[in-house]
C-alpha beads as a LAMMPS data file, in Angstrom:
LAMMPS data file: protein, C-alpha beads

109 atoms
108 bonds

1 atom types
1 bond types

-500.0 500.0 xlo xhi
-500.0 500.0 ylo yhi
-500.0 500.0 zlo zhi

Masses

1 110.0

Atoms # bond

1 1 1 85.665 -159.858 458.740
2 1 1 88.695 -162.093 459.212
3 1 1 91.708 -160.561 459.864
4 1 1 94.134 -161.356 456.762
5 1 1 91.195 -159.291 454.886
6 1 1 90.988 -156.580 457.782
7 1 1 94.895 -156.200 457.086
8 1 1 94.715 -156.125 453.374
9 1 1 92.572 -153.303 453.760
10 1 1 94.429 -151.685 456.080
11 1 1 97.512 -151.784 454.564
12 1 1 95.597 -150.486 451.064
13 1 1 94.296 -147.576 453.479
14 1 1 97.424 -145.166 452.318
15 1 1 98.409 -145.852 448.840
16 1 1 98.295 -148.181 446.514
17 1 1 100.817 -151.479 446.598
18 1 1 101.804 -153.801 444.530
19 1 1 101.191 -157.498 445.902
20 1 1 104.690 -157.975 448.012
21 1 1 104.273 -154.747 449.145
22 1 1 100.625 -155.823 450.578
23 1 1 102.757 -158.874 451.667
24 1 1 105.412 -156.873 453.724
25 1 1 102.694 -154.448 454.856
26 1 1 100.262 -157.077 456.114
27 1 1 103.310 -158.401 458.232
28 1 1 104.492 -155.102 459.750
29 1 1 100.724 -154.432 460.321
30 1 1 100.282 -157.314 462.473
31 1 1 103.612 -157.626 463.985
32 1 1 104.485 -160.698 461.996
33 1 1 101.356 -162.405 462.763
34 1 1 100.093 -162.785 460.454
35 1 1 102.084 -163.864 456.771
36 1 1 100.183 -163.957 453.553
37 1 1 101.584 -166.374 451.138
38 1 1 101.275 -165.015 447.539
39 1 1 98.427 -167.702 446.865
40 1 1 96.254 -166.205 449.317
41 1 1 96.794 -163.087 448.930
42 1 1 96.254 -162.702 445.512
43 1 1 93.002 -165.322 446.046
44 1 1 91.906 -162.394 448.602
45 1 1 93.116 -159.796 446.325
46 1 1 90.479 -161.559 443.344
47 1 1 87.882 -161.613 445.837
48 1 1 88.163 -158.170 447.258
49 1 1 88.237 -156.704 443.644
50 1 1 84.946 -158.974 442.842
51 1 1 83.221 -157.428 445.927
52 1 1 84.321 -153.835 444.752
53 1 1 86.431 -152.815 447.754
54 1 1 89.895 -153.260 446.287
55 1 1 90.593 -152.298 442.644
56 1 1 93.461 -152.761 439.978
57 1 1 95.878 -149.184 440.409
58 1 1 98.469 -149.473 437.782
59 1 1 101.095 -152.149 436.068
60 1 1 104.351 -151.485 435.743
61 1 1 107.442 -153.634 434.740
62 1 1 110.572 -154.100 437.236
63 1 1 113.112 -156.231 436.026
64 1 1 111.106 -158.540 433.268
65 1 1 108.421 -159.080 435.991
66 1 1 104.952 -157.198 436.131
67 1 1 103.798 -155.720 438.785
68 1 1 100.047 -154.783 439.370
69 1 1 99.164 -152.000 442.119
70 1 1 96.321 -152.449 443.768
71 1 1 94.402 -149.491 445.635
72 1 1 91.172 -149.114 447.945
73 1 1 88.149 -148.507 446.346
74 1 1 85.889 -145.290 448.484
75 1 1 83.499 -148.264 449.328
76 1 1 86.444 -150.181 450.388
77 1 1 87.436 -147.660 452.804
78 1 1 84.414 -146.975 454.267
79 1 1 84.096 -150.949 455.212
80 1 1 87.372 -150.716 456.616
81 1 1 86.342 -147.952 458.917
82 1 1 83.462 -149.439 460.164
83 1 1 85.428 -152.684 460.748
84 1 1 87.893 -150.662 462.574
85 1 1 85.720 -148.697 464.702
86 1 1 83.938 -152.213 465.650
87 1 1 87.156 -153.546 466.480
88 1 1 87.863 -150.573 468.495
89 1 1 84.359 -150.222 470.331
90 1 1 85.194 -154.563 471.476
91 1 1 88.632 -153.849 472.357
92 1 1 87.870 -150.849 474.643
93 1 1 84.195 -152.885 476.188
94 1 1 87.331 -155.753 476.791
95 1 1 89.529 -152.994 478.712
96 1 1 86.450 -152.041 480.451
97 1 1 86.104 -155.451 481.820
98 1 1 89.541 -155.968 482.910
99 1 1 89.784 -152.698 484.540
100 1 1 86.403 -153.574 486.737
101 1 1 87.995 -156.937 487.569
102 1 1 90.899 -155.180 488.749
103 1 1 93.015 -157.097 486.052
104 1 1 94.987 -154.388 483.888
105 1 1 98.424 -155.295 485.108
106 1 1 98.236 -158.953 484.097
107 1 1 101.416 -160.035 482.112
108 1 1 101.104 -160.217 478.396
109 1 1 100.902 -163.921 477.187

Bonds

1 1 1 2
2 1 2 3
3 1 3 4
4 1 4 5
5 1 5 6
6 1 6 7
7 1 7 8
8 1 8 9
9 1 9 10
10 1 10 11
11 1 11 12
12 1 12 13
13 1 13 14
14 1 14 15
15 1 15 16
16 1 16 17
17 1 17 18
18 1 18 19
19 1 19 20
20 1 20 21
21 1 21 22
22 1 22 23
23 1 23 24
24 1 24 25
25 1 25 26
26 1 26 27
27 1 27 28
28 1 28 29
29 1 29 30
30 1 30 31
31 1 31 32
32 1 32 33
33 1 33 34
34 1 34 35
35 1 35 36
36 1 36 37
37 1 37 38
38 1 38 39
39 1 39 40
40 1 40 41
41 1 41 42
42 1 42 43
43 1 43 44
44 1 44 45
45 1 45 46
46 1 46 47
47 1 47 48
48 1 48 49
49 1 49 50
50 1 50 51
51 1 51 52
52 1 52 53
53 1 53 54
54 1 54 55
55 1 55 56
56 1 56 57
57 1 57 58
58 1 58 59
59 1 59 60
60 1 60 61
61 1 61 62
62 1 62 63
63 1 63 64
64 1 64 65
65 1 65 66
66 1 66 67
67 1 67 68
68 1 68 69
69 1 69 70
70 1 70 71
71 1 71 72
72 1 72 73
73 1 73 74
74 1 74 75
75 1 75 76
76 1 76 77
77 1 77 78
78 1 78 79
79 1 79 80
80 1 80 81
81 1 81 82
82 1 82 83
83 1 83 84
84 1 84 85
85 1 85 86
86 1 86 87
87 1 87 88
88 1 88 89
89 1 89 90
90 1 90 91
91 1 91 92
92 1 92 93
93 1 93 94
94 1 94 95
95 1 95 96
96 1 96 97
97 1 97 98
98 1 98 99
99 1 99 100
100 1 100 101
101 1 101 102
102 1 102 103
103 1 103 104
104 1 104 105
105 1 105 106
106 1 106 107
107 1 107 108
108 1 108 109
């Protein structure tokens, strides 16, 4: 899984969001990483829904503009916790590794 799609997920995981809200998540997630312009995301957003994980919440109108929610489907969560237990399991082998080479005090890049 790539990681805009990780972090649309993820930031899904708690409630549901409208698509700036996914936006603003997505870049708090990732430490500003990673920004979603709204073409993308709501491309992903399309996809996501076709593929059953993500799912249309709620509309709602805030001044003269709609707003769709969107909100994690149960099969949608259950991807993105195997995703982020995979992620996990690599980061912590990669820790492993450093920590046998002696190399856990190298300076962030």
């Amino acid at each position: 899984m790539q990681e805009p799609t990780f972090l649309i997920l993820a930031s899904l995981a708690e409630q549901a969001l409208h698509g700036y809200g996914v936006i603003q998540a997505v870049a708090k997630l990732s430490d500003n990483r990673v920004k979603l312009p709204p073409g993308t995301l709501y491309g992903a957003l399309e996809r996501l829904t076709g593929q059953g994980l993500v799912a249309a919440d709620r509309e709602e109108v805030t001044d003269g503009r709609l707003r769709r929610y969107y909100r994690l489907t149960d099969e949608g969560a259950e991807v993105l916790s195997h995703e982020a237990r995979r992620l996990s399991s690599n980061a912590e082998a990669a820790m492993a590794g450093l920590r046998r080479g002696g190399r856990t005090g190298l300076a962030h890049g």
